[in-house]
C-alpha positions as CSV (number, residue, x, y, z in Angstrom):
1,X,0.0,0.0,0.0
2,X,1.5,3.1,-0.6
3,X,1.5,6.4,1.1
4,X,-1.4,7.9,-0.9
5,X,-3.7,4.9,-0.5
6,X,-3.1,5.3,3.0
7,X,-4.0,8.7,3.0
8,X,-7.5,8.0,1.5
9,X,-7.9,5.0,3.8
10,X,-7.6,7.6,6.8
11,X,-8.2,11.0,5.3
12,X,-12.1,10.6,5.9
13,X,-11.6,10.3,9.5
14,X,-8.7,13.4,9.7
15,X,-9.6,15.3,13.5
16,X,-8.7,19.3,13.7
17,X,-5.4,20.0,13.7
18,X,-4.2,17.1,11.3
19,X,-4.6,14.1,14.1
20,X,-5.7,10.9,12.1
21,X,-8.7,9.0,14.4
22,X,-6.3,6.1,13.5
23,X,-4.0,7.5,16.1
24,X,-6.7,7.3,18.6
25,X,-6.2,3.5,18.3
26,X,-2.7,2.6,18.8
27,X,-1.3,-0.2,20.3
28,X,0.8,0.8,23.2
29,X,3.9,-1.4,22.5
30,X,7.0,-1.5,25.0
31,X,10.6,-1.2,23.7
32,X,11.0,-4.3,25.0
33,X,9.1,-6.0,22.5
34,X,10.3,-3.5,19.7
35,X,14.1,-4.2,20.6
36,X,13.0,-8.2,20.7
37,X,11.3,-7.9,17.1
38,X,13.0,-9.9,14.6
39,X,11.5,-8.7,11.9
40,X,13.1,-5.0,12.3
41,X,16.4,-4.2,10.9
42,X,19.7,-3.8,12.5
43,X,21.4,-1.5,10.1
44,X,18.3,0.5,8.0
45,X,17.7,3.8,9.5
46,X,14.0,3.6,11.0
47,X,12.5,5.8,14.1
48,X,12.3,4.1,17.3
49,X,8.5,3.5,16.9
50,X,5.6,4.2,15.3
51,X,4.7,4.7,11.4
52,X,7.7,6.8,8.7
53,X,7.2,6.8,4.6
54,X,9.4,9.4,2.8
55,X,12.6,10.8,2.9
56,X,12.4,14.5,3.2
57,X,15.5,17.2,2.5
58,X,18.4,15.1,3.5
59,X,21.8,17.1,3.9
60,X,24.8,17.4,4.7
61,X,25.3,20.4,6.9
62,X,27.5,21.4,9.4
63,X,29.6,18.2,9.5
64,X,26.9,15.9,9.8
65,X,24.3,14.6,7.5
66,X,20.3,15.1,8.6
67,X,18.1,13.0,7.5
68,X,13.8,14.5,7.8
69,X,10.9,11.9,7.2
70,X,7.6,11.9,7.0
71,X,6.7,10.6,10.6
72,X,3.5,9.4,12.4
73,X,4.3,10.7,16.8
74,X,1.2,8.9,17.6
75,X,0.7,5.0,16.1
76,X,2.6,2.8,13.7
77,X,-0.1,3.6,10.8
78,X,-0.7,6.7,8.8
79,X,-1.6,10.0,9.9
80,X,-0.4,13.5,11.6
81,X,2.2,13.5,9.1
82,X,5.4,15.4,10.4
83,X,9.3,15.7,9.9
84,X,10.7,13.0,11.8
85,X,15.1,14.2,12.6
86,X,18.0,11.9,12.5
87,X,21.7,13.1,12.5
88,X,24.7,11.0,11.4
89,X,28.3,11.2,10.6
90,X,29.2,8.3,7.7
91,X,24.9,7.7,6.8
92,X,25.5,4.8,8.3
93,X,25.2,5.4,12.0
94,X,22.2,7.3,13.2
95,X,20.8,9.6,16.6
96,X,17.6,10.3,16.9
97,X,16.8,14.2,17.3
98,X,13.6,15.9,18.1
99,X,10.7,16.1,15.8
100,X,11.4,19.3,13.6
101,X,7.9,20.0,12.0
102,X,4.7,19.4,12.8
103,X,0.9,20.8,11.7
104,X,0.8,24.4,13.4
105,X,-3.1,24.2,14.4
106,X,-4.1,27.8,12.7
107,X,-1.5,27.0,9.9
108,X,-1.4,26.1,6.4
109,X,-0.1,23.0,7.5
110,X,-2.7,22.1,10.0
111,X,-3.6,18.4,8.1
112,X,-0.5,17.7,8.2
113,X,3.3,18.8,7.2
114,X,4.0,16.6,4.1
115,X,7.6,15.9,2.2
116,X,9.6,18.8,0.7
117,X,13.2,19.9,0.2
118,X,15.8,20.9,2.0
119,X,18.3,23.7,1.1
120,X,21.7,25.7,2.7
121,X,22.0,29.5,2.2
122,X,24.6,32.6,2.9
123,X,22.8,34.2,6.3
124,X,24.2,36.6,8.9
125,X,27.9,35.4,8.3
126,X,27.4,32.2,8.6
127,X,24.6,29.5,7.0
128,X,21.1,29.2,7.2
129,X,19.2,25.7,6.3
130,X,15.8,26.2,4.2
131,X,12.9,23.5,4.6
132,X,10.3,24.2,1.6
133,X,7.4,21.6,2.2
134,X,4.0,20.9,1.3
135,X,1.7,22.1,3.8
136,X,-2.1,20.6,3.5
137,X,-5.6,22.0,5.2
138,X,-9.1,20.8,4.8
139,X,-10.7,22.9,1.7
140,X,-13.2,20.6,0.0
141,X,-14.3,23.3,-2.3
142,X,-10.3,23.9,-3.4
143,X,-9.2,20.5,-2.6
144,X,-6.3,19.6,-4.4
145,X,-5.6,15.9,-3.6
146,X,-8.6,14.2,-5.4
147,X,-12.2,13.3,-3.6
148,X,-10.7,13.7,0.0
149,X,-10.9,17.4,0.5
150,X,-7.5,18.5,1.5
151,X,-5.8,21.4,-0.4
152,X,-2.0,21.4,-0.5
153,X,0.1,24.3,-0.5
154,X,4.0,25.0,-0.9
155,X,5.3,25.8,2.4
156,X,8.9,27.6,4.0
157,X,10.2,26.7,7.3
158,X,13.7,27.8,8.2
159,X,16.8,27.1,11.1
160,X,19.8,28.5,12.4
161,X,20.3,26.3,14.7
162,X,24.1,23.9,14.2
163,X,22.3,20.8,14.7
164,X,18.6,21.7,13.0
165,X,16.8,20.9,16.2
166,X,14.8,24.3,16.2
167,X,12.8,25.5,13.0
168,X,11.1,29.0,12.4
169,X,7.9,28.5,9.9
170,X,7.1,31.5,7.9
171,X,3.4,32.0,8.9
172,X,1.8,31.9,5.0
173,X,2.5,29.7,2.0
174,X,5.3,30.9,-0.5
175,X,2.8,28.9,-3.2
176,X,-0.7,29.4,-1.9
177,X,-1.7,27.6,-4.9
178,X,-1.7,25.7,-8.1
179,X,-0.8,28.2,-11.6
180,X,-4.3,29.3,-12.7
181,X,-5.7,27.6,-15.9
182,X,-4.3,23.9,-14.8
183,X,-6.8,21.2,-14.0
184,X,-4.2,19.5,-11.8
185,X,-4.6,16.3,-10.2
186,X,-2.2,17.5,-7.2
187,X,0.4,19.7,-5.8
188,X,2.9,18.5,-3.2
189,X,6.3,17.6,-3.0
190,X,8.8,20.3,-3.9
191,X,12.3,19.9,-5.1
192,X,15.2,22.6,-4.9
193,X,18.1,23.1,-6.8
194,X,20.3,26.5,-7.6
195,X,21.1,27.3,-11.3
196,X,22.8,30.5,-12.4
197,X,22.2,32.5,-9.5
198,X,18.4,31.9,-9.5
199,X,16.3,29.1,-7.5
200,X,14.1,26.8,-9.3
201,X,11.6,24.3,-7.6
202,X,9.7,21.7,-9.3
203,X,6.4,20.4,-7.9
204,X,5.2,17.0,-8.1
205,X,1.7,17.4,-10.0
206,X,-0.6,15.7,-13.1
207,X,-2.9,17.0,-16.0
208,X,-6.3,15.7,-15.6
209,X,-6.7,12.8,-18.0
210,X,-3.4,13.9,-18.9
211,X,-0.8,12.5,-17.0
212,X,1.7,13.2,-14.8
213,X,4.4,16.1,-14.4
214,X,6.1,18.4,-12.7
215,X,5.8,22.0,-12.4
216,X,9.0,24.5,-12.5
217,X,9.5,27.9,-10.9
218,X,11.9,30.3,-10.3
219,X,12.4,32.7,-7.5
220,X,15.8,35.1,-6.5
221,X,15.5,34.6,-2.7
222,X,13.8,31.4,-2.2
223,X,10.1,33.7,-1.2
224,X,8.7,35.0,-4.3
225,X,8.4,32.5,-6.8
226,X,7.0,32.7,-9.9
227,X,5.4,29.9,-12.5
228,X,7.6,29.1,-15.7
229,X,6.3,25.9,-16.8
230,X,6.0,22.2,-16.3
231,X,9.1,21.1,-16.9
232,X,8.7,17.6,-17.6
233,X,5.6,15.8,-18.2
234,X,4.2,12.2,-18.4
235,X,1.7,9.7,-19.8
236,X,-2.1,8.6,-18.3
237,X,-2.6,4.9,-19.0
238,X,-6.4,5.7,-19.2
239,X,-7.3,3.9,-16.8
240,X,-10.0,5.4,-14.3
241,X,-9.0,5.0,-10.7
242,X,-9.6,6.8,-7.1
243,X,-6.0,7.7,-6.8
244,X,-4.4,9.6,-10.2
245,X,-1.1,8.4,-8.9
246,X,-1.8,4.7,-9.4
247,X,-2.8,5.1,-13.0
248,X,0.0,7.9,-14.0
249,X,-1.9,11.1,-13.9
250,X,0.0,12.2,-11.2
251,X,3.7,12.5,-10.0
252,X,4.7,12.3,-6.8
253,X,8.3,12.9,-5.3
254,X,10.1,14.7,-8.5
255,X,13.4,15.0,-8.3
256,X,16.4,17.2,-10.6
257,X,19.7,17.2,-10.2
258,X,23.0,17.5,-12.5
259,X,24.8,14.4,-12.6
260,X,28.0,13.8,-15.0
261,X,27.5,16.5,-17.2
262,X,23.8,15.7,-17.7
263,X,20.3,16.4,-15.7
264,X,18.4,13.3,-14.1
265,X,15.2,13.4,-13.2
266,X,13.2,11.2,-11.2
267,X,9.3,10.8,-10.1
268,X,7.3,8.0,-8.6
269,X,4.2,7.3,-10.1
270,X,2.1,3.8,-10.8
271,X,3.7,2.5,-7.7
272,X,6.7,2.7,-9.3
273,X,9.8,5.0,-9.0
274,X,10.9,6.6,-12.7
275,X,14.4,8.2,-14.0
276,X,15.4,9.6,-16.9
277,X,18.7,11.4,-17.8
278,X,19.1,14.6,-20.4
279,X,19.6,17.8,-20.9
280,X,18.3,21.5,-19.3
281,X,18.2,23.8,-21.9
282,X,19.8,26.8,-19.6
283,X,17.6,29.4,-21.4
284,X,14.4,27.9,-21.8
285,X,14.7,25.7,-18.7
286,X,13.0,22.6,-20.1
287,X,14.5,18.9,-19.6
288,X,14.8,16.9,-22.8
289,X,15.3,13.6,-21.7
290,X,17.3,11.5,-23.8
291,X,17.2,7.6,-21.7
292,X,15.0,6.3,-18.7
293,X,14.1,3.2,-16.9
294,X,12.8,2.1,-13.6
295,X,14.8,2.9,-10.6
296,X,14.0,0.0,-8.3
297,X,11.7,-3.1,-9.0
298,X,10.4,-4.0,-6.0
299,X,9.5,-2.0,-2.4
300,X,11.1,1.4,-2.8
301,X,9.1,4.5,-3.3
302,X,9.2,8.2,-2.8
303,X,13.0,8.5,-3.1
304,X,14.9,11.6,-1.9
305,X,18.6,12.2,-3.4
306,X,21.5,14.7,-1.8
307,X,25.3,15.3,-2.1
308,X,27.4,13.9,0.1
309,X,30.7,15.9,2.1
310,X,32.8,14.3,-1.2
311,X,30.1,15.3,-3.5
312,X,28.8,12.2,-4.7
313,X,25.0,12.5,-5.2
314,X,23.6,9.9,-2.3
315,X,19.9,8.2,-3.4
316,X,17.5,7.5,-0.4
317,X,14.2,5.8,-0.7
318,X,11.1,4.5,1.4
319,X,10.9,0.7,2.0
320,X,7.6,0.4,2.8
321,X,5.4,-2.5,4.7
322,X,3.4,-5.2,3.0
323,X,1.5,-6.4,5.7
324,X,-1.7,-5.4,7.2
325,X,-2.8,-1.9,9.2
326,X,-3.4,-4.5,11.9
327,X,0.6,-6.2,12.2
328,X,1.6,-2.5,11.6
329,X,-0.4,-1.7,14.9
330,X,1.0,-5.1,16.6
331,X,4.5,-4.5,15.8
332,X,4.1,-1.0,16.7
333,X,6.5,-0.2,14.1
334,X,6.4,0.4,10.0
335,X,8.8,1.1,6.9
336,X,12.3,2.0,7.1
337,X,14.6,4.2,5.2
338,X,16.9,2.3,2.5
339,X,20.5,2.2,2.4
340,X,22.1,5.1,1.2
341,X,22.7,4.3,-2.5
342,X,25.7,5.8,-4.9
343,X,24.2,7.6,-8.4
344,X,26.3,8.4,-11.4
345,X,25.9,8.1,-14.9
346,X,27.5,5.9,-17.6
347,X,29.0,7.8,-20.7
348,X,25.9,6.9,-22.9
349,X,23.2,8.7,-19.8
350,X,22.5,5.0,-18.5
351,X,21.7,5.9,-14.3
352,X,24.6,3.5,-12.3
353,X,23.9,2.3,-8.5
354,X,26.0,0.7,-6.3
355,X,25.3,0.2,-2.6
356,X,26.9,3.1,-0.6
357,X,30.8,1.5,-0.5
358,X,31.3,2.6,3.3
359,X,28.9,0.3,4.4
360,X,31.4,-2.7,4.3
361,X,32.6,-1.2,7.5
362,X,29.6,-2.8,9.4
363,X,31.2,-6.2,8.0
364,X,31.9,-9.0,10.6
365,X,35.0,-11.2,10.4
366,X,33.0,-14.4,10.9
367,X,32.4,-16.0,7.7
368,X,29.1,-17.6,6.9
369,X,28.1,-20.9,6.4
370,X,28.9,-22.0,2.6
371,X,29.1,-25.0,0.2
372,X,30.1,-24.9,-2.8
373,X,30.6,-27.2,-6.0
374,X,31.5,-27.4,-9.8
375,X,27.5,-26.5,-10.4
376,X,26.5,-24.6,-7.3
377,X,27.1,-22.6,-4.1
378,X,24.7,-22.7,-0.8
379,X,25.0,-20.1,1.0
380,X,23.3,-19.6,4.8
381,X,22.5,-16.7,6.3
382,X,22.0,-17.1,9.9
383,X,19.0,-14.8,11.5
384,X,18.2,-12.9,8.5
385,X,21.0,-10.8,8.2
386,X,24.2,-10.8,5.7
387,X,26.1,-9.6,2.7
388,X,26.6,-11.6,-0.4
389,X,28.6,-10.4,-3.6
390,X,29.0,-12.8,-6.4
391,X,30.6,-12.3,-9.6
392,X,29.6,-14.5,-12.8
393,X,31.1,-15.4,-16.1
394,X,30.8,-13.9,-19.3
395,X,28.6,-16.2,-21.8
396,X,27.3,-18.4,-19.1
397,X,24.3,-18.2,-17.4
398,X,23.7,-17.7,-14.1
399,X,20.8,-17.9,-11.6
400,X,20.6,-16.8,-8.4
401,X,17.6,-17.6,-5.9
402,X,17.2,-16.4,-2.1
403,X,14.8,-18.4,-0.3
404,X,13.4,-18.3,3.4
405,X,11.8,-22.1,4.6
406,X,12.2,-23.2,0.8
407,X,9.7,-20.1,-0.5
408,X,11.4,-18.2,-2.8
409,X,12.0,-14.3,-2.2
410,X,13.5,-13.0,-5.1
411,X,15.1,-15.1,-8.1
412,X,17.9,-13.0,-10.4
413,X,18.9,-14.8,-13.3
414,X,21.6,-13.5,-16.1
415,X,20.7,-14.6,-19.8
416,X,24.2,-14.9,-21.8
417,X,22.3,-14.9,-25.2
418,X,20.4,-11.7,-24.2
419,X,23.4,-10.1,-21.9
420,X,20.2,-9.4,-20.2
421,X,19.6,-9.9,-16.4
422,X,16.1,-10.9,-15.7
423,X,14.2,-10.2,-12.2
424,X,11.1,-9.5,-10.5
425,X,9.6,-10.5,-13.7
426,X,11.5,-7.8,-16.0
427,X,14.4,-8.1,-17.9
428,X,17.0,-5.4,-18.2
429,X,19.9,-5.5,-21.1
430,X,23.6,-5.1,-19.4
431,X,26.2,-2.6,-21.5
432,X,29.0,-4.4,-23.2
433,X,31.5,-3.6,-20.1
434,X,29.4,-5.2,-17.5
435,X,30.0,-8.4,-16.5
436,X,26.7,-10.3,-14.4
437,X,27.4,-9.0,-10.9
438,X,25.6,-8.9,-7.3
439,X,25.7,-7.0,-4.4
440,X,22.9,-8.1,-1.7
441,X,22.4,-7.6,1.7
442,X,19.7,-8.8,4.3
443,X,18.0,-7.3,7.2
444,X,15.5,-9.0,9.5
445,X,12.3,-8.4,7.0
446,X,14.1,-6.6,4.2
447,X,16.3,-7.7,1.0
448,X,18.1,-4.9,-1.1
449,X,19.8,-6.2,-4.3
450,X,21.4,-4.3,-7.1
451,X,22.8,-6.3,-10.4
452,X,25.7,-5.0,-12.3
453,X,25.1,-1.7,-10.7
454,X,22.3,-1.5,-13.6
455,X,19.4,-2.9,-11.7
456,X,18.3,-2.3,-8.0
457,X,14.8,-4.8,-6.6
458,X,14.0,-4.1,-2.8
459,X,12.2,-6.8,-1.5
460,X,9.9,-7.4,2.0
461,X,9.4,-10.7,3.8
462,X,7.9,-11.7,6.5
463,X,7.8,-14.7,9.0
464,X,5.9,-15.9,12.6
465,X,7.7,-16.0,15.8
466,X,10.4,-14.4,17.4
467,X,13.2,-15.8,15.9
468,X,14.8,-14.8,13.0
469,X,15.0,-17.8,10.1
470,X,17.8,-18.5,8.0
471,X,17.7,-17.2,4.8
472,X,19.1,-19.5,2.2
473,X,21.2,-18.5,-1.2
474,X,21.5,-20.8,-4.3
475,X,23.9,-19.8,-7.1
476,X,23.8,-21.8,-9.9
477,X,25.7,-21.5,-13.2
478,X,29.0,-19.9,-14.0
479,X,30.2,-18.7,-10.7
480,X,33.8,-16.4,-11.1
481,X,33.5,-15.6,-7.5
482,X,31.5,-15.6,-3.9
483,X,32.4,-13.7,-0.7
484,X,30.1,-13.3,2.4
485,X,29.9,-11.7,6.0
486,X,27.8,-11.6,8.6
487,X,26.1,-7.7,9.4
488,X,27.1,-5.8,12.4
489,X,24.2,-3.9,13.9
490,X,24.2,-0.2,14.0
491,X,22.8,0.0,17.7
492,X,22.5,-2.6,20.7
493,X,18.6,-2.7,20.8
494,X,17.5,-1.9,17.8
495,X,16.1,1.3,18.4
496,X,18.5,2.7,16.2
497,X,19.9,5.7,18.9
C-alpha cells in the first residue's frame, strides 16, 4: 500500500489540527518487545517506533548529515504526518533528534506537514538551512488531492540552529496555490536546486486525464516565486481509478539534479519510481530527456537524493510495509529508510547504483556458512542478516535464488544470449562492459539487491515468531566468485539511537 492509499484509507476520519482517528487506536507497544522484534532491521535507519514513509530534504550540513521523514508521533499507521530528525556522521550510524515540524493548528499546515526539500544558504555570516514543504488544510471546495478534501500548499520553514533541532515556519505559504488555468490532479512535493544565480523548484503534480508532471519555478530569494512551466511531463494509461497516482496522472516525489555533465530526473508514479537522464536547456529551462528506466523493481518508493561531504550524489528511498494496518499496529512499528545508495551516470546517460561502499565497515569477520561445487554454491545466512557479492562469467548463465523455509523471495537470473539480467519479472539488457554482478544484503524483513550496478529490486518478507529464520542462497551456473559476512548492527537494541 503506498503512502497515498493510506492517506485516502484515513483521510475521511482526519480530527482538527491534522490528528488521524487512527491514532486514537494505537497499540501501546514496549521497547521491550520492539528491541526483541525480529522482523526490524539492524542496520536500515527507521524511528524508534511508530509509522515513517518518505525521505524529506536530507543534507549534509555542518559536519553531519540530517536526515527529515515523513513521521507518524502517535501510532505505527498513517496519519499527523510530520518531519521526523536523525543526524549521522558516515549515513550509516544514526541519533535520533527531536521532531522538527509538525501541523501548526491555525497553519497552512494544519492536516499535516507533508515531504519537501531541503536547502543551505549565505545568512548573517554564517549559513542558514531552508525546509520548503508541502503544507495541507481541509478545503473541499479547493481541494487539491482528489475526492478527499484536503488542499496542498507549498510551504517555507527555516533554522539556524548547528544541529537543525529548532525551526522558524514562515506563517503563509510561498505557493498558496496551483498556476491558474491547470486542471491538476495534485500539488505537493517540492524539489530545490540553484542554477545560475536563481532558485528553481519543481512540484510534483498531473494533468487531468493527462498525465503526470512536474511544475518549474523560479524565485531570486527562495520567497517570491514565480510559475515558468512544467518542466517535464508524463503519460495517463487511461485507466479510471480513485488515486491519479496509481494510473500515471499524477507525479509524486520529483526529483532534478545535475549528474555527469547531464540532468536526471526522477518521479514515482504507478507504484513505481521513474528516472530519466538529459539535458536542461539553460535558457528555456526545459529537460529533454534523452534515456530512462525504472529505478528499483520492488519496495522502494518516494525517493529523496542529496550530495554527500565528497560530492557524490547519495539516493535514499522509502521501504515500505506489505503487511496489514493491523501487524503495523501489533508490531508497533512500520517502513524504514533504504541504504544510502551511490548515483552516477555511464557515458551513454545510462543511471549507475552501487550500494553506498562505506557500508562494508559494518562487516563481521566471521564467515558464513557456505558449500560450494562445480554446479553450485549454498550459501546460509543465519538470522536474516548478511552480505553476499558474487561475480559470474561472461557467456554463461547464471541464476541466483534467495529463499526463506524453501519459499522463494526473489530469483535474479543472467541470460548470456540476451546479456540481459532478468528479475522481478523484467528483464533489463547489461552494457558491453558489464559483467553479471551482485551485491545483496539482508535485514530481518528486508532484502536490497542491485545487479551489475544497472538494476536495483528491494524486496519485504515476512515470517511468525520471534526468531529470526535462516535465509538461504543458491547460485547456480557460472560462478567467477562468492564472498560473504555476517552484518554488524548499528545500535545494541535496535532502536536505532
Amino acid at each position: 500500500m503506498n503512502r497515498r492509499q493510506f492517506l485516502q484509507a484515513t483521510s475521511a476520519v482526519l480530527a482538527h489540527q491534522g490528528l488521524a482517528h487512527a491514532a486514537i487506536h494505537a497499540v501501546d507497544v514496549n521497547e521491550t518487545s520492539l528491541a526483541r522484534d525480529p522482523r526490524r532491521p539492524q542496520f536500515h535507519l527507521l524511528p524508534a517506533k511508530n509509522w515513517m514513509n518518505d525521505p524529506n530534504g536530507p543534507i549534509y550540513f555542518n559536519g553531519r548529515y540530517h536526515m527529515f521523514f515523513q513521521y507518524n508521533p502517535q501510532a505505527a499507521v498513517w496519519g499527523n504526518m510530520s518531519w521526523n530528525h536523525a543526524a549521522s556522521p558516515d549515513m550509516i550510524h544514526w541519533e535520533h533528534l527531536p521532531v522538527a515540524l509538525v501541523p501548526t493548528s491555525d497553519g497552512p499546515d494544519s492536516a499535516g506537514c507533508f515531504s519537501g526539500s531541503t536547502i543551505t544558504v549565505p545568512h548573517g555570516g554564517g549559513q542558514r538551512v531552508y525546509a520548503l514543504y508541502t503544507g495541507v488544510v481541509h478545503d473541499k471546495q479547493n481541494e487539491t488531492i482528489r475526492n478527499e478534501g484536503l488542499r496542498e500548499s507549498q510551504c517555507l520553514a527555516w533554522s539556524d540552529d548547528p544541529m537543525l533541532r529548532t525551526w522558524q515556519k514562515q506563517a503563509e505559504p510561498i505557493l498558496p496555490r496551483p498556476p491558474q488555468g491547470l486542471h491538476i490532479t495534485g500539488f505537493r512535493d517540492p524539489c530545490l536546486l540553484e542554477q545560475d544565480g536563481s532558485y528553481l523548484m519543481i512540484v510534483g503534480s498531473g494533468i487531468n486525464s493527462v498525465g503526470g508532471c512536474a511544475l518549474l519555478y523560479r524565485s531570486p530569494d527562495l520567497k517570491q516565486w514565480d510559475y515558468l512551466h512544467p518542466i517535464a511531463t508524463g503519460s495517463w494509461n487511461g485507466a479510471v481509478s480513485s488515486n491519479p497516482v496509481d494510473d500515471g496522472e499524477m507525479w509524486e516525489c520529483p526529483d532534478l539534479f545535475a549528474l555527469d555533465g547531464k540532468f536526471v530526473l526522477i518521479y514515482s508514479t504507478l507504484r513505481r519510481v521513474f528516472w530519466q537522464s538529459g539535458t536542461l536547456d539553460p535558457a528555456t529551462l526545459r529537460f529533454t530527456p534523452e534515456k530512462g528506466g525504472l529505478l528499483d523493481l520492488g519496495d522502494f518508493y518516494a525517493p529523496k537524493t542529496q550530495l554527500d561531504a565528497n560530492g557524490r550524489r547519495i539516493l535514499w528511498g522509502w521501504i515500505p510495509e506489505k503487511r496489514s494496518e493491523a501487524a503495523m499496529r501489533e508490531a508497533g512499528w512500520s517502513g524504514m529508510m533504504s541504504l544510502p545508495r551511490v548515483l552516477r551516470l555511464s557515458p551513454d546517460g545510462t543511471l549507475r547504483i552501487q550500494l553506498l561502499p562505506e557500508l562494508k565497515t559494518l562487516r563481521s569477520d566471521a564467515g558464513l556458512p557456505m558449500t560450494r561445487s562445480r554446479a553450485e554454491v549454498t550459501l546460509t545466512l543465519p538470522v536474516a542478516n548478511g552480505e553476499i557479492t558474487c561475480k559470474g562469467k561472461r557467456g554463461q548463465p547464471l541464476h541466483v535464488s534467495i529463499q526463506l523455509a524453501g519459499n522463494e523471495i526473489l530469483s535474479i537470473e543472467y541470460l548470456p544470449g540476451l546479456h540481459a539480467v532478468r528479475m522481478a519479472d523484467r528483464e533489463v539488457a547489461l552494457d558491453e562492459t558489464h559483467f553479471p554482478s551482485l551485491h545483496l544484503l539482508v535485514d530481518g524483513s528486508i532484502v536490497e539487491a542491485i545487479v551489475s550496478e544497472t538494476m536495483a529490486c528491494t524486496k519485504r518478507f515476512y515470517y511468525d515468531g520471534d526468531l529470526a529464520p535462516d535465509v538461504t542462497i543458491h547460485i547456480t551456473g557460472g560462478v567467477d566468485s562468492v564472498e560473504c559476512w555476517k552484518v554488524r548492527p548499528i545500535s545494541n537494541d535496535r532502536l536505532t539511537t
